[in-house]
C-alpha positions in Angstrom: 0.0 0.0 0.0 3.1 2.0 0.7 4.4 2.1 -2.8 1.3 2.7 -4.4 0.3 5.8 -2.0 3.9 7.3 -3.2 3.0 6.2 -6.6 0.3 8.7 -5.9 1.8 11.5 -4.8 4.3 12.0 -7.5 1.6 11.3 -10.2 -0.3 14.4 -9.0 2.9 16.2 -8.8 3.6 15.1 -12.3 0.0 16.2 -13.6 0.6 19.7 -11.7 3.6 20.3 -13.3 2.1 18.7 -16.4 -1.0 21.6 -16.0 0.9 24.0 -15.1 3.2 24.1 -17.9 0.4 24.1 -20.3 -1.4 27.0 -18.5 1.9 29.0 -19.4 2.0 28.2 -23.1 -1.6 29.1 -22.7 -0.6 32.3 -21.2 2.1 32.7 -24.1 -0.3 32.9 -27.1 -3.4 34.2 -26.0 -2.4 36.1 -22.7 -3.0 36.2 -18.9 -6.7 37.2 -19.4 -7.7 34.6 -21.7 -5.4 31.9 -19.4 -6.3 32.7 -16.3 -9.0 30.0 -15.4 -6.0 27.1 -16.6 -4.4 28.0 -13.9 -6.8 26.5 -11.4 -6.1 22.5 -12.7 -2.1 22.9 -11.4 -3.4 24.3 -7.8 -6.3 21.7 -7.7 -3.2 19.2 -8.7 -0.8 20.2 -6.0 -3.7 20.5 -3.4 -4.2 17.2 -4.0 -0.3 16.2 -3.8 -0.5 18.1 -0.1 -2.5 16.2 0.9 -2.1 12.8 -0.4 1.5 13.5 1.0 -0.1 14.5 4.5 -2.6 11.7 4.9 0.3 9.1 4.0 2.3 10.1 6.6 -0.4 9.8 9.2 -1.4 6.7 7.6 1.9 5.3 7.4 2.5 6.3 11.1 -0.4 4.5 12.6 0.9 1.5 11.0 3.9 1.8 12.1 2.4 1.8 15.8 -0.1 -0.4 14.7 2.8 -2.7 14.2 4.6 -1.9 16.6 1.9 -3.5 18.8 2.7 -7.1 18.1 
């Protein structure tokens, strides 16, 4: 579960980055005004890295003392 929560987090790095770099060649040919909506996908994209990243580290610590247990 470990790997695929990591797995996770860097593919909604990946699509931020991905996002954001097309909401600046957005910017580039038709302007800020026209662009300015694309740039809500790469802060919905790293929100969601933040907290896939926070939850697994909760997640990982209450298995860890979960674990710890036995």
């Amino acid at each position: 579960m470990r790997k695929l929560n990591k797995f996770m987090e860097h593919f909604w790095l990946a699509v931020a980055i991905g996002t954001a770099l097309a909401a600046l060649v957005v910017v580039y040919t038709d302007g800020f005004a026209a662009a300015k909506n694309w740039f809500w996908f790469p802060g919905i994209a790293l929100a969601m890295f933040f907290l896939r990243r926070f939850m697994r580290g909760r997640l990982e610590a209450l298995d860890d003392r979960h674990n710890a247990g036995r």
